[in-house]
VEXDREN-2710 file (C-alpha; in Angstrom, 1 decimal):
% VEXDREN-2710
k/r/px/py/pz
1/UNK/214.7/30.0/-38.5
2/UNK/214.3/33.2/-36.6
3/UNK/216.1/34.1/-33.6
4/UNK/213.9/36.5/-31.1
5/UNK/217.1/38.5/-29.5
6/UNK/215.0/40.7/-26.9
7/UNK/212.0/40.9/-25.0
8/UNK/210.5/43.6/-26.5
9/UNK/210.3/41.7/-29.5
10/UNK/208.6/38.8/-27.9
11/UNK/206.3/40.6/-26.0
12/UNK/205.2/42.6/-29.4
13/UNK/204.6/39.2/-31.1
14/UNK/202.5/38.1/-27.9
15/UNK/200.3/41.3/-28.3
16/UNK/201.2/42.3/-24.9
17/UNK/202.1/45.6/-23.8
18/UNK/206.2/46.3/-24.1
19/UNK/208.5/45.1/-20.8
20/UNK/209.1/47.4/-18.1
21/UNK/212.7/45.7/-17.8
22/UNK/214.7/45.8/-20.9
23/UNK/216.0/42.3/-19.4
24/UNK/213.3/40.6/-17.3
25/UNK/209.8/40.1/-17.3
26/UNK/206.7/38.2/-16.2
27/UNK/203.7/37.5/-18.3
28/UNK/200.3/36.5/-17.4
29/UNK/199.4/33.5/-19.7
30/UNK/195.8/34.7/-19.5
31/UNK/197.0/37.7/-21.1
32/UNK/198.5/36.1/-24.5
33/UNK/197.1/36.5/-27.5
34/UNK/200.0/35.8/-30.0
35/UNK/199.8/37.3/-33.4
36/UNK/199.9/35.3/-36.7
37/UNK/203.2/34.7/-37.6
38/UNK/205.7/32.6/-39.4
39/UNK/207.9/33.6/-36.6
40/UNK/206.3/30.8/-34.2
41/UNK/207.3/27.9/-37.1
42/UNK/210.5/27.7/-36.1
43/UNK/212.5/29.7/-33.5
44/UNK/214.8/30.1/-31.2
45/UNK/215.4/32.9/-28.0
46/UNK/218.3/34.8/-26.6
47/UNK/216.8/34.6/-23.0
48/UNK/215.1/31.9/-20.3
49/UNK/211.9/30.6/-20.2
50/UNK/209.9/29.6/-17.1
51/UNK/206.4/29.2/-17.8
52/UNK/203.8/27.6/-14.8
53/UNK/200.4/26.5/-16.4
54/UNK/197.6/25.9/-13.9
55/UNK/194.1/24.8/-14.0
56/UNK/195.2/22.2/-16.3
57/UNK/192.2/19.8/-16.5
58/UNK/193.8/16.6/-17.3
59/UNK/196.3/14.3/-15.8
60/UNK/199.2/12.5/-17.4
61/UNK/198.9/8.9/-17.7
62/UNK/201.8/6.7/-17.7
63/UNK/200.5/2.9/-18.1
64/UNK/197.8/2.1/-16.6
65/UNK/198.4/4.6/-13.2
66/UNK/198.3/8.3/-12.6
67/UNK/201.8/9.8/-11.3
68/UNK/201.4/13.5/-11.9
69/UNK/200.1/16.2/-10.1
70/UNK/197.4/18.4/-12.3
71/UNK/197.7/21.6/-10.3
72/UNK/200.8/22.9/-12.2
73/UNK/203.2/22.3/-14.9
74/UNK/206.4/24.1/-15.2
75/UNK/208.5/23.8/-18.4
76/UNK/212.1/25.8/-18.8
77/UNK/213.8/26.8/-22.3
78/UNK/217.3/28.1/-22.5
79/UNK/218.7/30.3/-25.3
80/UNK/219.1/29.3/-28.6
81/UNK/216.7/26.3/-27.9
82/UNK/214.5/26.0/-31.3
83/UNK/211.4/26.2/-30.5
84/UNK/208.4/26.1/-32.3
85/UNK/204.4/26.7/-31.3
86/UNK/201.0/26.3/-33.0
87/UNK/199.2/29.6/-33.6
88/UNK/194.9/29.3/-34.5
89/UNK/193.9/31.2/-37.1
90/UNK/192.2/33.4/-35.0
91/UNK/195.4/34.7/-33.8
92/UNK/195.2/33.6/-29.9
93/UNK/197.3/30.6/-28.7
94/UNK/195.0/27.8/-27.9
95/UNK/192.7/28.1/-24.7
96/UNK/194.0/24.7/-23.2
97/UNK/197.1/27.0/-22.3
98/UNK/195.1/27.8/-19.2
99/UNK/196.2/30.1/-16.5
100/UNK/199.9/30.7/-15.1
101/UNK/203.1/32.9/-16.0
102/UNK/205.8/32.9/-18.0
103/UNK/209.2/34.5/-16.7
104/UNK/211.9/35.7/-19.2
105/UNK/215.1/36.8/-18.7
106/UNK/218.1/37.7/-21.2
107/UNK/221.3/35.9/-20.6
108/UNK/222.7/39.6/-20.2
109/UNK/221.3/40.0/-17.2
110/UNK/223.4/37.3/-15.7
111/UNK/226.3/38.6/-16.7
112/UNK/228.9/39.1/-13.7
113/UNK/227.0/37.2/-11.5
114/UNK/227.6/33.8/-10.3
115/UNK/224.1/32.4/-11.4
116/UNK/226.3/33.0/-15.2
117/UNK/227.6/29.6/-14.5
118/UNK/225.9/27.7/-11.9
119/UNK/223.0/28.4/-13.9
120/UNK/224.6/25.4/-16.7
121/UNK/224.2/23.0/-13.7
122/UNK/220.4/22.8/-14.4
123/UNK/219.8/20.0/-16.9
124/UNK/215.7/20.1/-16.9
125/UNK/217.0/23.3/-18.7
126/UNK/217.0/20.5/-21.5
127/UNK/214.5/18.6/-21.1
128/UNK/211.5/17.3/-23.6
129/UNK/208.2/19.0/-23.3
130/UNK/206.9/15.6/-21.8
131/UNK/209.2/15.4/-19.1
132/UNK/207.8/18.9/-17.8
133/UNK/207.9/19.3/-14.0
134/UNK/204.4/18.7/-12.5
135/UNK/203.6/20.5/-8.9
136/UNK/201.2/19.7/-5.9
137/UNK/199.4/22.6/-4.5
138/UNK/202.0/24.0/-1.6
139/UNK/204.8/23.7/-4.6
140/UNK/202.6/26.0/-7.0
141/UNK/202.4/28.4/-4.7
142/UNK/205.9/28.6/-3.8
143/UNK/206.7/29.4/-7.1
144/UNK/203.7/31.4/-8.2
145/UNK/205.3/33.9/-4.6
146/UNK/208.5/34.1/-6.8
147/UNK/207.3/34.6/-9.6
148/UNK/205.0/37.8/-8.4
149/UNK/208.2/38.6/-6.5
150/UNK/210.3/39.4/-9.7
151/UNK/207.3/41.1/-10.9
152/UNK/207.1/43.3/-8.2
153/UNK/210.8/44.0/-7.9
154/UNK/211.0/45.2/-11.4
155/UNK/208.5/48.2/-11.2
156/UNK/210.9/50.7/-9.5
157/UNK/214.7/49.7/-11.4
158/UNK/217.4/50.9/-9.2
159/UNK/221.0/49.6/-8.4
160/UNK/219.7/46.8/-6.2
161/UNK/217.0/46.0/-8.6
162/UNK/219.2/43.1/-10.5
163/UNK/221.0/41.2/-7.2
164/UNK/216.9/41.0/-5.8
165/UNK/215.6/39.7/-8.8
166/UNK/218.6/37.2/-9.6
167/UNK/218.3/35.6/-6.0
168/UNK/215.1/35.4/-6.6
169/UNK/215.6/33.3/-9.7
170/UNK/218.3/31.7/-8.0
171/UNK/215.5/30.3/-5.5
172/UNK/213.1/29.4/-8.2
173/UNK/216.1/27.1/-9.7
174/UNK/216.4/25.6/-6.7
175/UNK/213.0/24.8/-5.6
176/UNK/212.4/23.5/-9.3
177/UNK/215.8/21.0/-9.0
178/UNK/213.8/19.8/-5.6
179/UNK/210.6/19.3/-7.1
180/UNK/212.2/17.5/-9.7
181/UNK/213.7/14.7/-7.1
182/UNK/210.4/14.4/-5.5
183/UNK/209.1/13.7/-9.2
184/UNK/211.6/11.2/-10.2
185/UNK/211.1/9.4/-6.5
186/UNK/207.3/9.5/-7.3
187/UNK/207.2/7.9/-10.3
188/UNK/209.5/5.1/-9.0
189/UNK/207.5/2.4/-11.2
190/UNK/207.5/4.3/-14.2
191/UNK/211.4/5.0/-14.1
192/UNK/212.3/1.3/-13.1
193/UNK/210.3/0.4/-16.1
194/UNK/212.7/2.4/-18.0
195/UNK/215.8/1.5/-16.1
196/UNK/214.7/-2.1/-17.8
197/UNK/214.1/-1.1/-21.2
198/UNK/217.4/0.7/-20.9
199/UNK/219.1/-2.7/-19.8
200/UNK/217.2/-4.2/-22.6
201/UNK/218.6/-2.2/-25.2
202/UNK/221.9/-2.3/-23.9
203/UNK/221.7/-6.0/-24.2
204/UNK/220.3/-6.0/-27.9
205/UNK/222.8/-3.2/-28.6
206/UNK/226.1/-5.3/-27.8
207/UNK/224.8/-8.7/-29.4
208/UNK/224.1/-6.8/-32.3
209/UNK/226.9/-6.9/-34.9
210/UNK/225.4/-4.6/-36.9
211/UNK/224.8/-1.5/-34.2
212/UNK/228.3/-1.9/-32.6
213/UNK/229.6/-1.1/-36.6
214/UNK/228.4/2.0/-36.2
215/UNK/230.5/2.4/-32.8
216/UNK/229.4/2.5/-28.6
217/UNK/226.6/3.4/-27.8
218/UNK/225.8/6.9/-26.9
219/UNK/223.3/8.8/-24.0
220/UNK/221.6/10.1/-27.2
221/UNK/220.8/7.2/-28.9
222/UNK/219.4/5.4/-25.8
223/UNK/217.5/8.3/-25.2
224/UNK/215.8/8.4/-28.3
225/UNK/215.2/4.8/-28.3
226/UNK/213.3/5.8/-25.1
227/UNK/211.4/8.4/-26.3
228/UNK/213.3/10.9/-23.5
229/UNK/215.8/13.7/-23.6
230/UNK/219.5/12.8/-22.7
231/UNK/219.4/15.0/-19.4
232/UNK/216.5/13.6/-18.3
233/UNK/217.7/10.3/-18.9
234/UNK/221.0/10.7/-16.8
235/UNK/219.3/12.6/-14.2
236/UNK/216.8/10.2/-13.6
237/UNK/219.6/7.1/-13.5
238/UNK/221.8/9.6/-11.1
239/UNK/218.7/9.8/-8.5
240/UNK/217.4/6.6/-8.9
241/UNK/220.8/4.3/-9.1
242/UNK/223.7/6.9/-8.1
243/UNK/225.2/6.1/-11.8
244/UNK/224.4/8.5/-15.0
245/UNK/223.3/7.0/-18.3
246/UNK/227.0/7.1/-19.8
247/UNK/228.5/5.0/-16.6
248/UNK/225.5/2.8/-17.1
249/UNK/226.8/2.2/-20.9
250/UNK/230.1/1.6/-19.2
251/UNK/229.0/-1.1/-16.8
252/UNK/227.4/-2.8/-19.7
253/UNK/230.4/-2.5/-21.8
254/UNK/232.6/-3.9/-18.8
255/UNK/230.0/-6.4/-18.3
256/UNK/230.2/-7.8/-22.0
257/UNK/233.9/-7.9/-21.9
258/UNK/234.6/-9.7/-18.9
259/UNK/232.1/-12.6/-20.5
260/UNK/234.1/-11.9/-23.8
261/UNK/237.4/-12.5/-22.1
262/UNK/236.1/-15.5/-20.0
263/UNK/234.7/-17.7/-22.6
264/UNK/236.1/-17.1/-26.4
265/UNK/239.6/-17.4/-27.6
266/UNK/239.6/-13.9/-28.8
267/UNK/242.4/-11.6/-28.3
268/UNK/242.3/-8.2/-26.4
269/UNK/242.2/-6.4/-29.8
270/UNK/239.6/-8.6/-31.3
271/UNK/237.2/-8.2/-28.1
272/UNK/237.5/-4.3/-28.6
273/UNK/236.6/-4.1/-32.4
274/UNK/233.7/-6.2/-31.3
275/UNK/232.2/-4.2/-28.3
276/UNK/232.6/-1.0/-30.8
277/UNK/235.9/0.3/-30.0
278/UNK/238.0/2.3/-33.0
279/UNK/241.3/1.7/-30.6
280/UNK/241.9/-1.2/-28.2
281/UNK/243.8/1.9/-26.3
282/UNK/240.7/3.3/-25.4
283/UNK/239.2/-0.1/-24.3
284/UNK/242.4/-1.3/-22.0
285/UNK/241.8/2.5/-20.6
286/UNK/238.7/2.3/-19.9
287/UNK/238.8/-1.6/-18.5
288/UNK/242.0/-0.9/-16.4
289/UNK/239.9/2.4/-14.9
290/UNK/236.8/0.2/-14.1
291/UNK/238.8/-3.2/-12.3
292/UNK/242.0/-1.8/-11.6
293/UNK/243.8/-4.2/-14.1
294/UNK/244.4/-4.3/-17.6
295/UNK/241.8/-7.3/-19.8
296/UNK/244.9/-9.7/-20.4
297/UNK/245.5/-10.0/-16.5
298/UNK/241.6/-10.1/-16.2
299/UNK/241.8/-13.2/-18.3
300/UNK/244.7/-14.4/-16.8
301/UNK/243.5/-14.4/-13.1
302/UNK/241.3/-16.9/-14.1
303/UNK/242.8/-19.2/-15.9
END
């Protein structure tokens, strides 16, 4: 796998003239024609990606409705993310790219500034390819502004040049975490279709002897089984319900044991080898932290 460490590099194997900021830039989609390489098999960046496609001529169907927007689609890579893209043999990406612009920007150039860490606090930073963020018309524009913005500010470097540009980026982060709410709220049917098959598969999980051998449940593995990232799984749940995937897993788990401790003979330690606990420690821990009292005085209130 190759890692592209600067923008110069990735600009050369996008046949586009070299940045004018060793650490930020903005490129016109329209503009790409990617060389031939093996590089684009398999690889990984040591910068940010933001890239807006418009004049996308299809929508995205989930079901049997239409929940997305088709004016723009926003996607975001973080470093060391391995990537990988399909080049045609005549050496141009392929034209269904449309229009749009693509902003990089080296994790150096956050350095000493607080956007360093809050920028961690962005999970679509980890999201699938199909979970991209989908814009109406006013919401393109707000970010197509930004993004000619940056590109602006970047012509003339001086001392200020960095601060402008970061706040900038800084809005563009938090325009794209509000879009993303408005697009979890409106595909409301589509995500409590997946809140169910989430239920469902917690269900199958813990009445499944052989799954809980291999331990609890994880975010990953439900989110696999759903065809979606683990971020976008928990940040979807966190909007929708108020409770991330993992606290969903708990409520489950919590669930099962109460019915375990109701209605079989089984002992504390016996109950927590069957839900997919290694220690009944770390069960009691975690039941005592969700009711406020330890499994054997849950069973014993009741009887």
């Amino acid at each position: 796998m190759q890692t592209i460490n600067s923008l110069s590099e990735f600009h050369r194997l996008l046949s586009i003239p070299p940045p004018l900021h060793p650490l930020v830039s903005v490129v016109l989609v329209s503009e790409i024609h990617a060389i031939n390489s093996d590089a684009w098999q398999h690889f990984s960046t040591d910068f940010y990606t933001i890239s807006l496609k418009n004049n996308i001529q299809s929508k995205v169907k989930y079901g049997q409705h239409y929940y997305d927007f088709d004016k723009g689609t926003m996607t975001f890579i973080a470093p060391k993310q391995v990537q990988s893209v399909e080049v045609e043999t005549t050496n141009t990406f392929n034209e269904t790219m449309g229009m749009g612009y693509v902003l990089i920007f080296h994790s150096d150039f956050l350095k000493n500034h607080p956007l360093q860490s809050t920028i961690k606090n962005y999970g679509y930073f980890s999201y699938s390819i199909n979970e991209a963020l989908h814009l109406s018309e006013q919401e393109e524009k707000n970010i197509i502004e930004i993004f000619q913005k940056i590109e602006k500010e970047y012509q003339h470097i001086d001392k200020h040049t960095q601060d402008i540009i970061l706040s900038q980026i800084d809005l563009l982060l938090n325009y794209s975490n509000r879009f993303y709410e408005r697009q979890f709220i409106t595909r409301k049917a589509v995500n409590s279709d997946l809140l169910s098959k989430m239920e469902a598969l917690l269900n199958d999980y813990f009445n499944n002897t052989e799954t809980l051998n291999s331990g609890l449940p994880t975010v990953k593995y439900l989110a696999n089984q759903l065809n979606y990232s683990a971020n976008y799984v928990s940040d979807m749940l966190r909007l929708l319900t108020g409770q991330n995937a993992q606290q969903h897993i708990h409520e489950k788990l919590i669930e099962k044991a109460k019915e375990k401790l109701l209605t079989t003979n089984l002992s504390v330690s016996e109950i927590a080898y069957e839900l997919g606990f290694e220690q009944p420690q770390s069960f009691n821990r975690l039941f005592k932290k969700k009711t406020e009292m330890s499994p054997l005085k849950y069973r014993q209130s009741f009887n």
